[in-house]
FITI-36158 format. One record per residue (C-alpha): x, y, z. Coordinates in pm, whole numbers, padded with zeros to 5 digits, always signed. Each point is the difference from the previous one (the first is absolute). Layout:
BEGIN
XYZ ...
! end
This chain:
BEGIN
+00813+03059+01165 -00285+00169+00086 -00208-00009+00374 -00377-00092+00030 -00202+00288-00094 -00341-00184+00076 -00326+00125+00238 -00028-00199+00305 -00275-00229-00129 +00209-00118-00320 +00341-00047+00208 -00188-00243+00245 -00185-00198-00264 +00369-00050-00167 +00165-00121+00336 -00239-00208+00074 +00075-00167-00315 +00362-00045+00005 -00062-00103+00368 -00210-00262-00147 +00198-00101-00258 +00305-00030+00189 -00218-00236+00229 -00115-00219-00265 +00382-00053-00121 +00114-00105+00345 -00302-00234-00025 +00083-00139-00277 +00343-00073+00116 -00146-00310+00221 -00239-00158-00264 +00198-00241-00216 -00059+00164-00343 +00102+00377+00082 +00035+00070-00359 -00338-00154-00116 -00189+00191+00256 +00188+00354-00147 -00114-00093-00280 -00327-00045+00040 -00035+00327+00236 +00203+00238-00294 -00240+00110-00180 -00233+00089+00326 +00308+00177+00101 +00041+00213-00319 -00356+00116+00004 +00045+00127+00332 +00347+00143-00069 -00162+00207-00306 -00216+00169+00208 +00269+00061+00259 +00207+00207-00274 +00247-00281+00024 +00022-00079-00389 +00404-00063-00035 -00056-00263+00292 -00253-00183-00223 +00229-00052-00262 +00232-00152+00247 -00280-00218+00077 -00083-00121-00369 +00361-00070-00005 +00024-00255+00308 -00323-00123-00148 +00174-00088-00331 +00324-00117+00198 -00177-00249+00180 -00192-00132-00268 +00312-00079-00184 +00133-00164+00311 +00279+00257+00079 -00099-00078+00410 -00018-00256+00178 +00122-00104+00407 -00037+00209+00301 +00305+00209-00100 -00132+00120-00266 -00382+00056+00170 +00210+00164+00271 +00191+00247-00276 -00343+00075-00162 -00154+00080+00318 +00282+00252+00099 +00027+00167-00341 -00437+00107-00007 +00010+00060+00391 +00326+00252-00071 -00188+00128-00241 -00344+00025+00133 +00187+00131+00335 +00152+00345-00219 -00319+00018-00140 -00151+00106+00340 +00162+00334+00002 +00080+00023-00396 -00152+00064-00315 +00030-00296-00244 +00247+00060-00284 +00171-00151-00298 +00363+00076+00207 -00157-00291+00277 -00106-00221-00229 +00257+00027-00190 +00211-00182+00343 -00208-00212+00108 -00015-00146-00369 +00355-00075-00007 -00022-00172+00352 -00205-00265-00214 +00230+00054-00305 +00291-00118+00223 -00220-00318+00096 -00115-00049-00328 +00321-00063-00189 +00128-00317+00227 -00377-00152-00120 +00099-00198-00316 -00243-00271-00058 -00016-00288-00220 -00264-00094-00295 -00049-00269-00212 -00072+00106-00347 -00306-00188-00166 -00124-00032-00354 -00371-00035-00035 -00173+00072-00338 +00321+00158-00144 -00009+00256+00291 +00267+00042+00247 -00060+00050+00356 +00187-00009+00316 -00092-00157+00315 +00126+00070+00389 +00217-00376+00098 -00067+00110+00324 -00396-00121-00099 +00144-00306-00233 -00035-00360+00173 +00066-00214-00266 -00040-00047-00389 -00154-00320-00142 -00104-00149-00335 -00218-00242-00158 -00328+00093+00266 -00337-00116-00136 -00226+00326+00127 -00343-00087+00116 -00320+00244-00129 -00189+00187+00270 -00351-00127+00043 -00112+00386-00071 +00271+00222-00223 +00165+00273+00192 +00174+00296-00147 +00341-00008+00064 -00003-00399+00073 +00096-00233-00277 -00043-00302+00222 +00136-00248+00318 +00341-00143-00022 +00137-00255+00257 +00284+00129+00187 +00114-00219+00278 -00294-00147+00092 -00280+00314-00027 -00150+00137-00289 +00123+00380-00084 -00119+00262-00208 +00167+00047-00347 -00003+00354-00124 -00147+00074-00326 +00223+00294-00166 -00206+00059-00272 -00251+00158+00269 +00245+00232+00054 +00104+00121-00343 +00291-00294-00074 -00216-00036-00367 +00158-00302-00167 +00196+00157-00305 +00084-00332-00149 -00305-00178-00119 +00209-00309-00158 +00078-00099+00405 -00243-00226+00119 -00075+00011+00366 +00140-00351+00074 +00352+00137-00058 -00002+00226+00308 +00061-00232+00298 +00241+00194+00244 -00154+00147+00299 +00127+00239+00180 -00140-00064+00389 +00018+00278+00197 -00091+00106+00374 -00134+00285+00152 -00093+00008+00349 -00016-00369+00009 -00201-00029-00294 +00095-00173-00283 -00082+00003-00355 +00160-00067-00357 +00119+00209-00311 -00063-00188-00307 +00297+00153-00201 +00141-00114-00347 +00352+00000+00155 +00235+00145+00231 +00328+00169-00054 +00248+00179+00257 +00011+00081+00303 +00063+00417+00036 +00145+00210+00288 -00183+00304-00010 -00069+00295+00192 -00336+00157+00017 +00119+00370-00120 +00075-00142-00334 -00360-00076-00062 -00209+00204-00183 -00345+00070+00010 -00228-00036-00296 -00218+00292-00143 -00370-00087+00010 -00007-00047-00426 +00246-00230+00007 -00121-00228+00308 +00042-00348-00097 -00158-00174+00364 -00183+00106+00231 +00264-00159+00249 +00318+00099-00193 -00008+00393+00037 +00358+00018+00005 +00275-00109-00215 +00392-00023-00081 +00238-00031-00246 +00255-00277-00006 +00219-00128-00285 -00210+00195-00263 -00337-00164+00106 -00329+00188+00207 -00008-00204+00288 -00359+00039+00199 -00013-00036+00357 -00261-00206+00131 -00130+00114+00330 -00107-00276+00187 -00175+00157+00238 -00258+00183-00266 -00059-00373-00174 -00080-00195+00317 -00254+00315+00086 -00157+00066-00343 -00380+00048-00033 
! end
């Protein structure tokens, strides 16, 4: 590994940096959601990094972005290994050049973490296409709901249904590229909802069916080339018992304009 070879102007711009990066983790530590404010703050961070020469840190960076997305992290153990891992990092990177040889460690310091995060997903049927969705996000599945029309049609909204005792949104798929491929199925035979919560919010999957529940492990996804992009909220995918599974990312649905 090679030592800082920067003038005096560039060093102090980069310390200041890390300095207050490092800050902001330790900061984030005490606010309840320490992994949605990284988040959120990532791709600040990775501008600035870029023009701090600090490119192999940025890919550790898109990483933890697409570990926590997937729900790899959670609990203050895990905010408290994630903090340690970028200020270890950060800390070498006052006095050393970035390289593929640190990233390269501080990846598998995730890697480690990443392998005890098997998650569960229910697999759904809507439209002939098959999805997966987070259980951590499913509350309950019901049938036979009448759904109430909006007063004013909204993309992405099919309607109201009841769901102990308030009226939630029901997600229309076909907004996001679940095209009906069966035109002999009449709309009256899809009566499962999925309801789902995120960040106390609730609101229902009209599906055709569900199936089984999967233990899976984010590395075995796969992400989808731009041609063959199905949804705009299903950019990854993975293979199970000889069928494409798409993962439905909950998070991109509940905030798509």
């Amino acid at each position: 590994m090679s030592s800082l070879a920067l003038d005096e102007f560039t060093l102090e711009m980069r310390l200041h940096f890390i300095a207050t990066m490092i800050e902001s983790l330790e900061r984030f530590k005490t606010y309840d959601d320490f992994f949605g404010e990284v988040k959120l703050a990532i791709d600040e961070w990775a501008l600035e990094c870029r023009s701090n020469g600090m490119d192999f840190f940025v890919n550790l960076l898109e990483f933890l972005k697409t570990t926590i997305s997937d729900g790899i992290y959670s609990g203050k153990e895990d905010s408290d290994k994630v903090s340690k891992v970028l200020s270890d990092y950060l800390n070498l990177l006052k006095t050393q050049d970035d390289s593929q040889s640190l990233y390269e460690k501080f990846y598998e310091s995730f890697q480690q973490g990443r392998g005890e995060g098997r998650q569960l997903y229910l697999q759904c049927v809507s439209h002939a296409h098959y999805f997966i969705v987070p259980v951590k996000n499913v509350t309950e599945i019901v049938s036979n709901k009448k759904i109430f029309p909006l007063p004013r049609p909204q993309i992405g909204v099919r309607g109201l249904v009841s769901f102990r005792g308030q009226g939630i949104p029901v997600v229309n798929l076909t907004d996001f590229g679940f095209k009906q491929k069966d035109e002999s199925k009449s709309k009256s035979e899809r009566t499962c909802f999925v309801v789902c919560d995120y960040k106390e919010s609730f609101f229902a999957l009209e599906v055709d069916k569900t199936d089984d529940v999967l233990e899976l492990d984010a590395s075995e996804f796969q992400n989808h080339s731009g041609s063959t992009l199905l949804s705009p909220v299903a950019d990854r995918f993975v293979i199970k018992n000889d069928k494409s599974l798409m993962v439905l990312d909950i998070e991109k649905l509940v905030s798509y304009e």
